[in-house]
C-alpha positions as CSV (number, residue, x, y, z in Angstrom):
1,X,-8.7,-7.3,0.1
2,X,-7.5,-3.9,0.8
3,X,-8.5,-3.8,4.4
4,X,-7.2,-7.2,5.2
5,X,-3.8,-7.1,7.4
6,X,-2.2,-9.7,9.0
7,X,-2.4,-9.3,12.6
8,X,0.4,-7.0,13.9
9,X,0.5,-4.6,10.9
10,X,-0.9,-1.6,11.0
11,X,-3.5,-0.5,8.4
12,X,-2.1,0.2,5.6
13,X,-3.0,3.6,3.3
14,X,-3.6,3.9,0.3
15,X,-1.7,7.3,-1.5
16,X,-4.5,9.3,-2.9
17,X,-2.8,9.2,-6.5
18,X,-3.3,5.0,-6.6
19,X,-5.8,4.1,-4.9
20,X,-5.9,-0.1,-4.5
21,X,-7.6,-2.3,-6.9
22,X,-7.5,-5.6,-7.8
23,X,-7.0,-5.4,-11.3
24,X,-3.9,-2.9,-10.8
25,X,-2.5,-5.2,-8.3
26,X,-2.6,-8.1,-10.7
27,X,-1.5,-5.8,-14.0
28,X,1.3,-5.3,-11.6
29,X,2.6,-9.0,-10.4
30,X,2.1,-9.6,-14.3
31,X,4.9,-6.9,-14.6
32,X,6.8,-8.1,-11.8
33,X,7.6,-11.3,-13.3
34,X,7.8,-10.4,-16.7
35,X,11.6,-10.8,-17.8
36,X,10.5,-8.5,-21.3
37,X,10.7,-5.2,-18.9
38,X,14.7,-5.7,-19.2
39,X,17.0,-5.3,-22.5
40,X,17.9,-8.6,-23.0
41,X,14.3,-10.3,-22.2
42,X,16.5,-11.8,-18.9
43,X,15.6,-9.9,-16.1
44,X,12.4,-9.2,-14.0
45,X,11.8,-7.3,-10.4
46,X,11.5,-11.0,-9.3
47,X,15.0,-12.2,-10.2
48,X,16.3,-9.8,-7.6
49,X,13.1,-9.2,-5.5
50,X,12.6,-13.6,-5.6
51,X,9.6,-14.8,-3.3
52,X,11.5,-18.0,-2.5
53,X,14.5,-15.8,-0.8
54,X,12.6,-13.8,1.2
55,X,11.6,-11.3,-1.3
56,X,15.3,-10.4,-2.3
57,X,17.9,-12.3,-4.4
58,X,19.8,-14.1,-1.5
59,X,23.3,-12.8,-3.2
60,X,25.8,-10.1,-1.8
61,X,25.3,-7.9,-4.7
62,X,22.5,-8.2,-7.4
63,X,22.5,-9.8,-10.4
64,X,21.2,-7.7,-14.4
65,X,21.3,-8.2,-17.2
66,X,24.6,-9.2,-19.3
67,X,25.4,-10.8,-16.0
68,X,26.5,-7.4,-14.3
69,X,26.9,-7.4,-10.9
70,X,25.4,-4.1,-8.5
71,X,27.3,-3.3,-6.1
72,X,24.6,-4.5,-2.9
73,X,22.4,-7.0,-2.9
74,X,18.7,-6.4,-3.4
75,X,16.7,-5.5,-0.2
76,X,13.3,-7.5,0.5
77,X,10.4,-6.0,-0.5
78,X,8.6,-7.4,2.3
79,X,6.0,-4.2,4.4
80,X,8.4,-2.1,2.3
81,X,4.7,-0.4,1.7
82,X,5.4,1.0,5.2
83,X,8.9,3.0,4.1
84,X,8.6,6.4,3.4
85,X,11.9,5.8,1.5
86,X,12.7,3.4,-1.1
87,X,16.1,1.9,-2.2
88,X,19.6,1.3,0.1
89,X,20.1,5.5,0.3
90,X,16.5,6.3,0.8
91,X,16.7,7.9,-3.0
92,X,12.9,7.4,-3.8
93,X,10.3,8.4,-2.4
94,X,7.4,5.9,-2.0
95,X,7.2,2.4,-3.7
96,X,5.6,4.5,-7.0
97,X,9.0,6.8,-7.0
98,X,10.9,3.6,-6.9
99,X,9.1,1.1,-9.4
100,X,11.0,2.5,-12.8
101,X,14.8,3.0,-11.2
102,X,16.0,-0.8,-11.9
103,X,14.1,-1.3,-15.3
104,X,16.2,2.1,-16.0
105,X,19.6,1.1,-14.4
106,X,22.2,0.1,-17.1
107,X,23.6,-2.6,-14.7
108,X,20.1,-4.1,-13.4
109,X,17.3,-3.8,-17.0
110,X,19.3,-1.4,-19.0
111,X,15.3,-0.3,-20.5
112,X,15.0,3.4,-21.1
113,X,11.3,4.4,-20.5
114,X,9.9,4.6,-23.8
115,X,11.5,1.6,-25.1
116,X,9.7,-0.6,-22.3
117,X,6.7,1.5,-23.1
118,X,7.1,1.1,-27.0
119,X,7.6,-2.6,-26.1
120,X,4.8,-3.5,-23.7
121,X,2.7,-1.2,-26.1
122,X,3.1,-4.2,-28.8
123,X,1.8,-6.8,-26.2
124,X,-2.3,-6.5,-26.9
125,X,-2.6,-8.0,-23.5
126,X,-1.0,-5.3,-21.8
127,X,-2.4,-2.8,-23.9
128,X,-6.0,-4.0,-22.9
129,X,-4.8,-4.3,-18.9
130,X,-3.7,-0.7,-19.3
131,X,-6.9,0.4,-20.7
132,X,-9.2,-1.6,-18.2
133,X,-7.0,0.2,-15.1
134,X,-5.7,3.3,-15.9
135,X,-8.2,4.6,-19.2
136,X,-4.9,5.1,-21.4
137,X,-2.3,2.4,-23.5
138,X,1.0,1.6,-21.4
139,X,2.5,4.4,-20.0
140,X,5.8,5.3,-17.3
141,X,3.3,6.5,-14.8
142,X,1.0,3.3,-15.0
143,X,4.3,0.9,-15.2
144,X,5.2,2.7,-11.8
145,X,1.6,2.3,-10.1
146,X,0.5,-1.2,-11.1
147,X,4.2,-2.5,-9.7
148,X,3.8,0.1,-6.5
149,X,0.1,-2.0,-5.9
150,X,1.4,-5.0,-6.2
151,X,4.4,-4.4,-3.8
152,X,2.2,-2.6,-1.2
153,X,0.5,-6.3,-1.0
154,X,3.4,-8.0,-0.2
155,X,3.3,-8.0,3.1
156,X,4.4,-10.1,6.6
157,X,2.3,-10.0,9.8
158,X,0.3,-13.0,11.3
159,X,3.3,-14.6,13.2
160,X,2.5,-16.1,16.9
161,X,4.6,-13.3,18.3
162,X,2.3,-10.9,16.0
163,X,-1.1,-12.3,16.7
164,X,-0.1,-12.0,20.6
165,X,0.7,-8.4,20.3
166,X,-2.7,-8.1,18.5
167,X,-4.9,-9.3,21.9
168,X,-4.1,-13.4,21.3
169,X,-3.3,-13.9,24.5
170,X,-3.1,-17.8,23.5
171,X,-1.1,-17.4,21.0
172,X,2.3,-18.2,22.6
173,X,3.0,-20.6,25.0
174,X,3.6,-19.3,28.3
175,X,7.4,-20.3,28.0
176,X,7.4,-18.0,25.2
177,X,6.3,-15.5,26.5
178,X,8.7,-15.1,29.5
179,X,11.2,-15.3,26.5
C-alpha cells in the first residue's frame, strides 16, 4: 500500500503530477518486463535493472540490444525513489524524468518515442491499461509515469539493523549492537 514502508525508510511522497495507484504501479512492472519496449523485442528495464542481482545487471558495463555494451554497468534501482537525481551523472531529474532515457538510447533499446508508442498502441491490452489509468491510449508521458510508480515501490528497509533504528530494541542481539 502506499503508506506501507519498511521499517527504517522514511515515508515516501508521492510527486503531485503521479500520484500512486495500484493499477499504474502494475501497468508499470508490465512495462518493466516487457522485452517489446526495445528495437529488437530483446531488451527490457529488467535485463539491466534484474531483481535477482540486486536490482541491476551484475556486469561492469550494461548489456542492449545488438549485444552493445554501455560503457557502466547499470545502477540498482533499489529506494532510488528517494534520489532527487536519476542516472550515473545525476542527468534526470526524478524517476519520471528518467523512465524513457534507456528505451531511447541507441546502445541500451534503440526505440524512439513514437515508435514504442505506435507499437504498444497495437497491443489492445495496453491500450485498455492506458485508458483505465491515465483516460488517454499509450502515450510518452504515461510510459514514463507507470514505470516511475512501479520503481518508487521497489524498495529495501525492514533489516534487523533497520527495525532497531526504528524503536526494536530486540531486534539485534546485544553483541550486535556493540558492533
Amino acid at each position: 500500500a502506499e503508506d506501507a514502508f519498511p521499517p527504517g525508510l522514511k515515508k515516501l511522497i508521492w510527486p503531485e503530477n503521479n500520484k500512486h495507484s495500484a493499477e499504474k504501479v502494475e501497468l508499470g512492472k508490465q512495462l518493466y518486463v516487457d522485452k517489446r519496449l526495445s528495437r529488437d523485442d530483446t531488451i527490457s528495464c529488467a535485463s539491466c535493472h534484474d531483481p535477482k542481482k540486486g536490482w541491476s545487471n551484475g556486469e561492469e558495463f550494461a548489456t542492449g540490444v545488438r549485444g552493445q555494451k554501455g560503457g557502466r554497468s547499470s545502477p540498482t534501482i533499489i529506494n532510488s525513489a528517494y534520489q532527487d537525481l536519476q542516472f550515473w551523472d545525476g542527468r534526470a531529474k526524478a524517476l519520471e524524468g528518467q523512465a524513457l532515457g534507456p528505451i531511447q538510447n541507441p546502445i541500451e533499446m534503440d526505440m524512439p518515442l513514437e515508435e514504442v508508442v505506435a507499437k504498444l498502441n497495437k497491443i489492445e491490452g495496453y491500450k485498455k491499461q492506458f485508458q483505465k489509468v491515465f483516460s488517454t491510449d499509450v502515450n510518452a508521458d504515461g510510459i514514463a509515469k507507470a514505470l516511475a510508480a512501479f520503481e518508487r515501490t521497489v524498495l529495501s528497509g525492514g533489516a534487523p539493523y533497520d527495525r532497531f533504528k526504528a524503536g526494536d530494541a530486540k531486534a539485534l542481539s546485544e553483541p550486535a549492537q556493540r558492533g
